[in-house]
Every structure is written in C-alpha cells, then in structure tokens.
N, C-alpha and C positions, 0 to 999 in steps of 0.2 A: 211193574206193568202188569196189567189182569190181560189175562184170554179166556176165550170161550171155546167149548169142545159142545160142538152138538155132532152126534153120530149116526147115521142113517135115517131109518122114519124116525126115531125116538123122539118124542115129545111133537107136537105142532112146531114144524116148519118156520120159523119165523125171525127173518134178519133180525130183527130190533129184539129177541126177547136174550136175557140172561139165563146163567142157573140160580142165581141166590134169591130166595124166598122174599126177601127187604132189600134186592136192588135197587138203585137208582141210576140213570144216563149214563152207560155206560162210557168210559172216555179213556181210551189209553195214554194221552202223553198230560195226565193232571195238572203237572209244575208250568209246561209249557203254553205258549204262544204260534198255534199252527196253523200258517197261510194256505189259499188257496186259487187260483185265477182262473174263472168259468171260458169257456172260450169264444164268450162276446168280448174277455176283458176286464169284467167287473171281476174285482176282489175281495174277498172272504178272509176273518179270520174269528177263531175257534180257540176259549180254553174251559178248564176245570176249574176248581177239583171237583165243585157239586154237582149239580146240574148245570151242563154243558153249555156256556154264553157264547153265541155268536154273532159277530159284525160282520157288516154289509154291507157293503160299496158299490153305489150304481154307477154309471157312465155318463149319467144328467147332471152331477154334482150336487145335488140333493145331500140333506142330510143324512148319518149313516145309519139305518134301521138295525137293531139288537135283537135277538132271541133268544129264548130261554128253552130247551127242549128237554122237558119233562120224559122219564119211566121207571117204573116202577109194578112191581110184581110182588102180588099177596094172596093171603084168602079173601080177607075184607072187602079187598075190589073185587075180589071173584064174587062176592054177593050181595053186591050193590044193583040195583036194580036201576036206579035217576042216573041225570048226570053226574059228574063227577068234574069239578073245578080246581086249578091249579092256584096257589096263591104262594108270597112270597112276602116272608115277616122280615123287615128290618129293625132292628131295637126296639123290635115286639109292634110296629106299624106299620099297614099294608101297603105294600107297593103294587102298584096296577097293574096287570096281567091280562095283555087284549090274545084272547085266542086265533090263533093263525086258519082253522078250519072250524069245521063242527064239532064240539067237544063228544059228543055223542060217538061220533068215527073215531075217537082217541080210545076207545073203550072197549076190549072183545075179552071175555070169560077173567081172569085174576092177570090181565094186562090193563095197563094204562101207559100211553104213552101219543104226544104230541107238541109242540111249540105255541113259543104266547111270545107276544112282540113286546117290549118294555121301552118305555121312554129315554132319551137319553138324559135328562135334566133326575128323571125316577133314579135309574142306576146311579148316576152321580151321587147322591144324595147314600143307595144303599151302599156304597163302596168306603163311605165314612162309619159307619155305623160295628159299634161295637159286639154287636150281636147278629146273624140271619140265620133266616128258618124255612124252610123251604117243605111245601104241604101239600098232598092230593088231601078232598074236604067231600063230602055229598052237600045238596042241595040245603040241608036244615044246619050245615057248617059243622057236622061230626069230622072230626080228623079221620082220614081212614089210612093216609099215609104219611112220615114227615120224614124231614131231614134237619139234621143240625147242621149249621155252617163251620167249616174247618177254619182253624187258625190263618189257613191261605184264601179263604172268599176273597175277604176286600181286596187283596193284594192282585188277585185272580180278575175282578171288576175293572181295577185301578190298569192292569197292564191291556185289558182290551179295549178299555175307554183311551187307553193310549199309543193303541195301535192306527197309521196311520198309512196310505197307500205306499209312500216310502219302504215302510216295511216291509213289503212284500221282497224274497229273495227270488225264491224258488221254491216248487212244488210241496208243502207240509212244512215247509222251513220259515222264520222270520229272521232277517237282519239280524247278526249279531255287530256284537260293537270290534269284535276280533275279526279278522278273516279267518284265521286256524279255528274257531268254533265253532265255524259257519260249514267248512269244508267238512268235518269232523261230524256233522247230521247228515241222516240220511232222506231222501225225499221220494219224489213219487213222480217219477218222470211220465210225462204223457205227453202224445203226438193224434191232432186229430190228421185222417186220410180221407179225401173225401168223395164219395162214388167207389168206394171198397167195403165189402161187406164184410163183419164178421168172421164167417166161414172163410172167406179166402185168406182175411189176416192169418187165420190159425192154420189152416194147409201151409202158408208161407212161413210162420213161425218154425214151423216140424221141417218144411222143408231145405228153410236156411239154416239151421242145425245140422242136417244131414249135409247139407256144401258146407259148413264151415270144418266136417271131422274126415276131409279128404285129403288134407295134409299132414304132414309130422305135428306143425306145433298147432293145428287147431284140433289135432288127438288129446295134444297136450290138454287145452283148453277146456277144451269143451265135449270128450269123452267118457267122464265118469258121470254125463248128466241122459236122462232118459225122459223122452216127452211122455207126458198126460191129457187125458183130459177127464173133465168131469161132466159124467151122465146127470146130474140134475143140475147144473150151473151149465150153460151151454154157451154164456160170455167169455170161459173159463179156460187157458189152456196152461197147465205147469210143468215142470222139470226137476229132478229129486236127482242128486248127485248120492256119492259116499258119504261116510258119516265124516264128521270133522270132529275131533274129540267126543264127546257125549249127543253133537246135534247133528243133524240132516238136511243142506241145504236145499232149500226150498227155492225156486225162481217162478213167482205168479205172475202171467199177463192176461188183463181184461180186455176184453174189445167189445165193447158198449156202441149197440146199436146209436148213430146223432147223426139228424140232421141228412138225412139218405148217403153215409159214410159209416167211418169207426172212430173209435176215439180208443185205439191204441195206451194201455196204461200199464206201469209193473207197480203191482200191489206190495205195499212194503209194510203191512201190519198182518201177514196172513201166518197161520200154524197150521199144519195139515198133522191129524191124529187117524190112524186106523183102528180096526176092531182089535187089534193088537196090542192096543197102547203104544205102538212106536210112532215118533213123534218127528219131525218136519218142523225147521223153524225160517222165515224167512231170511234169506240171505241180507246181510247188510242191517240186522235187526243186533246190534252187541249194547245192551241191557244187562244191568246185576242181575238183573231177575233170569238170566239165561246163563246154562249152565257148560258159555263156552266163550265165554268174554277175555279168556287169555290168549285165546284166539282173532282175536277183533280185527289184525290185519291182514290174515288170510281171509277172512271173509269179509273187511272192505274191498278188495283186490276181486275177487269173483264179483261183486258189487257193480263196480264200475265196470268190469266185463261186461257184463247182460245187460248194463244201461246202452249198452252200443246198439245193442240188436233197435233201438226204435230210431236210432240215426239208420242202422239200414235201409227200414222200412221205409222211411220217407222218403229215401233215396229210389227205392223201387216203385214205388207208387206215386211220387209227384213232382214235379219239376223241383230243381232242390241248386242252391245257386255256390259257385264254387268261385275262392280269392283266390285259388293257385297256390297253396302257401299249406305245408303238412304241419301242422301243431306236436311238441312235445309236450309231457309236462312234470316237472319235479316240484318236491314240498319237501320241506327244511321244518323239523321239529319245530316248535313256537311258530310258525309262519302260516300265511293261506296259499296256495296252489300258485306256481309261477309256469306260464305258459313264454314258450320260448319257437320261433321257424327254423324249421329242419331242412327242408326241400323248398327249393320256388319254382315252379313253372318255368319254362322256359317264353322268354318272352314278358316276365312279370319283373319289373324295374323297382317300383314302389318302396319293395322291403327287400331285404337280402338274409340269409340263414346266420342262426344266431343270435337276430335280431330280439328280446322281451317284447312280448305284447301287454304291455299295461291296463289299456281301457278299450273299451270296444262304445262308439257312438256317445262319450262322456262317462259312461259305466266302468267303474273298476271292476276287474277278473280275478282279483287273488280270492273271491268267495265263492267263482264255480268249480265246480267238477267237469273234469276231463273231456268227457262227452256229453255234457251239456251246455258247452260251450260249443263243442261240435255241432251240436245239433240246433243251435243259437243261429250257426254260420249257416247255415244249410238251408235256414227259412228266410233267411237275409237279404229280399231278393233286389233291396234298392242298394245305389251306393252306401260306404259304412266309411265312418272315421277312426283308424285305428290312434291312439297314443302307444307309441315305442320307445325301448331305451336301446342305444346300441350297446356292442359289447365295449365302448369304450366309456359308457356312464351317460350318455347323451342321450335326452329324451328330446324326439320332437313328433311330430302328427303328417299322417298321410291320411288321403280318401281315396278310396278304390271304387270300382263297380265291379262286382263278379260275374263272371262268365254262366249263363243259366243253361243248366243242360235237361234233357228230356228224361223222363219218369224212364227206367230199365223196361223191357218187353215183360209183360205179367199175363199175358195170350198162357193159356190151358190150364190155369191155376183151377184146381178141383172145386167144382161148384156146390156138390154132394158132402159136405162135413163127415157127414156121420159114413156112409158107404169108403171116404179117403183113410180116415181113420183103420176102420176094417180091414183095409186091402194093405194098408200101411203099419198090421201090427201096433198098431197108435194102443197103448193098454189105457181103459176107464176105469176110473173111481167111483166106487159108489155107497164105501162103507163110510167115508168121512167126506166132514164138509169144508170148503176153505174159506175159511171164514173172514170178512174184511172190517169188524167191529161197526160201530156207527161214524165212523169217521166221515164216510161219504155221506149220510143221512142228514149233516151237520151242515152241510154246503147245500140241500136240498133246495133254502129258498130260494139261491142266486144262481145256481146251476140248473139247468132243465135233462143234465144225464145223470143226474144225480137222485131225481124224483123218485118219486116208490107210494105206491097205494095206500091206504090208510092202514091202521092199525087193524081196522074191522073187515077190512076188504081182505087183507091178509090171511087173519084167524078165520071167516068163510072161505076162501080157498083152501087155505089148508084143510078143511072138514071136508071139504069136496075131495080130495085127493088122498085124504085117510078113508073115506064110506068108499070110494072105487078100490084104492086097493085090499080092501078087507072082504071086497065081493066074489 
C-alpha cells in the first residue's frame, strides 16, 4: 500500500497531487474491488492497478457509466502550453475517452489530472486485450506522459465490468464469497445527521470522549487516546493513542458539510506524520506494508471500538429506532460474525436471549461488523424480519416494529468550534497533514460530498494562499 506525506506549506497544497515525479492515479487498495453508496443510494465501485476505473450506478436503472481518472506529474506537462488529452491504447488501438469537464481545468503547472467516461461495450473489448497503455498526449499527439498496463489491467477491467449492485456490502468493502473475509476488511463507516453542523459534531465527538473516560472501564478504553484537530482541515477532528508496537494509533473523523447537515465519517486510509518523522497510522489499517501487523488483533479491537462513537451519534442527534433486544457478538476462526440476544426488554415476546440472529429483512449477518449492524438497527425505523435459530437448532422468522425514541437533548452544544477547542485545551495540528488519498475523489461523479474543484481552481488557490502568506 503507498501513502503520501505532505508536511506543512511544503509544496502547493493539493489533495490530488503525489510525490513521485512519473506518478500516476494514485490508488491504495490496487488488487481490490472497493464499493461505495452515495447517500441518494446509488452505488459506486473503484479498482486498479492503473489508472483508477470506476462504476456507477444510478437509481434510474440506466446503464452503468465507467471512468477512468487520469494524474500524473512531470516536467513535460509543466511545459506544455495546449491542451493536453487522455487516451488509452489497447493492443496498440484507441479506445475512446469522452472527458468528463474541460480538459483545459485538468491542467495547472507539472499537474494533470481528471476523468473521461468510457463506454462499456469500449472496456469490454479493452479488458480482452493482450496489451494497454495508458497516455497524457498534446494537441499535435507528442506523448508527454505514458503508462504500461500491469499484468493485472484486464483482470482489473474484467472484475469491475463484473461488479454488480449485489456486491455492494459495506462502506469500501465488496461481497466476498466467505463471510470470515468479508468481516476480516476494514471499511469506512459513515452516518449522515441532518440539521447538525460540523462544528457541533466535533464539540460532541471531544465531548463524548470526555463522558465516555468517567468510569473505570471507559479509562480502560478510551484513556490513552487524546483529541485533535487540524488547523487547515477544519472537516477534521482526530485522536492519537500510545504507540502499539512500532505504530501510533490513529482514529480520523470527517464531518463533511451535505445537504444543511453532516455526513459524519471515520476515515480509514489516513497516516498522520509530524515534523518529526513520528508517524500515526490509522487504526484498523493491518497491511504488510505496516510495521505492526502482528498486532492486527489489538488494533481490530480498538477498531470496532470507535466505530461505535457514530452509533452514538445518531442516537443523539436523531430519532434512532430500538427492537428491545442487546446484541452480542462472537466469531469462530474460519467463520463470519455470529450475532446472538443477550437481554430482551421487558414486555418484548418475539425473541428470547440466546436466541442467533441469522438474517435481518432476508440479508444474512455473518458478513457485518458488530456495530454496524448496530447501527443498521438504529436507522430501521419500519417493521424488520428477523431469521433466528434457537439454542435448540430451530430456525424460524419473526417481524417486529421497534419502538422509535426522540434524539438525546443536544441544547448548548458549543456553536464556536475554534474558541471550544481553546477553552477545552483541544491541541491543533498544523505541521502535518491527514491525508485521505484519492479514494473519495474516485466516487466524485456519484457522490455530490465527494466533489472537489478542479485541478486548476485548486493550483490558483493554492498560489493565493502561498503570495498572502509570504506578505
């Protein structure tokens, strides 16, 4: 897995750009297949190894529209003056490449970077092909940048031409054919709130930290972790525990202005570096490429922890609907998650304790995670069909309606971000940046919190904000 370290003003500001002189689309999970669900609905999905292909699934039933999102970083583009055109060679024949904006905005100083829609019948065709090539070109058709395709392209073509809304599991994850492989990835939990801004998520985030470390075992928990935030990310609010072997866990949440709300998210491809060289790696992130992967179960375990905090949230902020029923959950090496009722309401007939919950609404469970099935429940606000097995071997089916209870009181939540922070000792960052790869840039066309300025609009900002601070 590659990261990026951009540290302070160093270099122009800019999500989308690399370090490597002959970069291309940056992609952290190459091999894979990673879903994503906008929150109209429509579904997303994203692979490697080259240039980044993504599908895209509207809610009209339409055919599924594909992208190709092109960058790359040189001198040659730094001195190109025209435009600059994306094209894409299969066994050396051009496959068509319609630009998604103005090529001209894809272009600022030794940047290039943007999306071109391709046909599906096009790809089909390149996903056979024994050879691709992949080129930024000027106007008179000079190469000015290329790529050879990797032994895995078509393979790469071949599994997103065969990603299907099926697939979709959860958050960055697709369907595996195991449930133990499914549970075994990590995702990217998010909850929208809506008539909650920003600011008050992050005052609540610091806040509910501070009530969760008033007892013995949420000492236990959640005491070796210390809130952040970051001064030039201002969506931004994180948590740096002890070290864990050689790494430093990291717990990111974004809260993305949508829609006059938040869109509440824990980022799970971030590394925070200081001027120090000490290093921060996201919790729940166990990769060879991380130098603490013998640890993998202490840091799924905090994992699942912190995914709770957005089942709180919703619980505080919106009507959130409850079976009466406390979920446990164990997993059995080779197996996926088996969810089991611990407590029942009084007055709840339905199910009894000890009861397996199987499936939820025809949906088998043994591929979610603990609190995202939680948090499943919680937004569930019609009747639900559970499948159960008793503890005698007996499966059969009940349907319930949960009991809908009122959003917690959120009355004085600090409206002043930055002045809360101050008075709260809250400490900012400002030497390192936390960075979340192009992974969200990837879902840009179907998502609308996902959007981001052009290339050109970017690299002009950033000039404006290096001439002011050098005044």
């Amino acid at each position: 897995m590659h990261y990026r370290y951009i540290l302070g003003a160093a270099l122009l500001v800019c999500a989308l750009w690399q370090p490597s002189a002959e970069a291309s689309g940056y992609f952290p999970m190459t091999k894979d297949v990673v879903a994503h669900e906008s929150p109209d609905g429509s579904l997303s999905f994203a692979t490697g190894p080259d240039v980044p292909l993504t599908k895209v699934f509207g809610r009209d039933g339409e055919r599924p529209a594909y992208y190709f999102r092109f960058w790359a970083q040189n001198r040659r583009i730094g001195n190109e003056q025209g435009l600059i055109h994306a094209r894409l060679l299969a066994d050396g024949q051009d496959v068509k490449l319609e630009p998604v904006e103005e090529e001209a905005d894809m272009h600022a100083a030794d940047v290039f970077c943007g999306s071109y829609r391709v046909a599906e019948d096009d790809l089909r065709q390149a996903a056979h092909a024994a050879s691709c090539e992949f080129q930024l070109v000027d106007d008179a058709g000079k190469i000015l940048w290329k790529q050879q395709g990797k032994s895995k392209t078509a393979e790469a073509f071949q599994k997103i031409l065969a990603a299907v809304p099926a697939s979709y599991l959860r958050e960055g994850v697709v369907r595996d054919e195991k449930a133990v492989d499914s549970v075994r990835r990590d995702s990217r939990p998010r909850v929208f709130l809506p008539s909650i801004t920003p600011g008050e998520v992050q005052a609540w985030l610091v806040l509910h930290h501070q009530v969760l470390l008033q007892d013995k075992l949420g000492r236990e928990l959640w005491g070796e972790f210390r809130p952040y935030y970051h001064k030039s990310h201002d969506d931004i609010v994180f948590f740096m525990g002890r070290a864990i072997g050689d790494g430093v866990p990291l717990i990111t949440f974004e809260t993305r202005p949508y829609a006059g709300g938040t869109m509440l998210a824990m980022m799970k491809e971030q590394i925070l570096e200081d001027r120090y060289w000490h290093t921060a790696r996201t919790v729940g992130m166990m990769t060879a490429a991380d130098d603490i992967v013998s640890l993998t179960s202490v840091w799924r375990d905090l994992d699942d922890q912190w995914d709770g905090f957005l089942d709180d949230a919703y619980k505080t902020f919106q009507p959130y609907a409850d079976f009466g029923f406390v979920l446990d959950c164990t997993h059995k090496k080779g197996e996926g998650n088996r969810f089991f009722v611990t407590k029942v309401r009084e007055g709840v007939t339905s199910l009894a304790p000890n009861e397996e919950l199987l499936a939820l609404d025809g949906e088998e469970l043994a591929w979610y995670k603990p609190n995202e099935l939680r948090l499943k429940l919680l937004q569930h606000k019609d009747a639900a069909t559970f499948r159960l097995r008793t503890p005698a071997g007996e499966e059969r089916e009940v349907k319930m309606a949960p009991v809908l209870h009122q959003p917690e009181n959120t009355t004085g939540l600090p409206q002043d971000r930055d002045a809360f922070f101050k008075a709260g000792k809250v400490k900012g960052s400002k030497e390192a940046v936390v960075d979340a790869g192009n992974y969200p840039v990837l879902f840009s066309q179907a998502d609308p919190t996902y959007a981001q300025p052009s290339t050109r609009e970017l690299y002009e900002t950033a000039v404006e904000k290096k001439a002011a601070a050098e005044k």
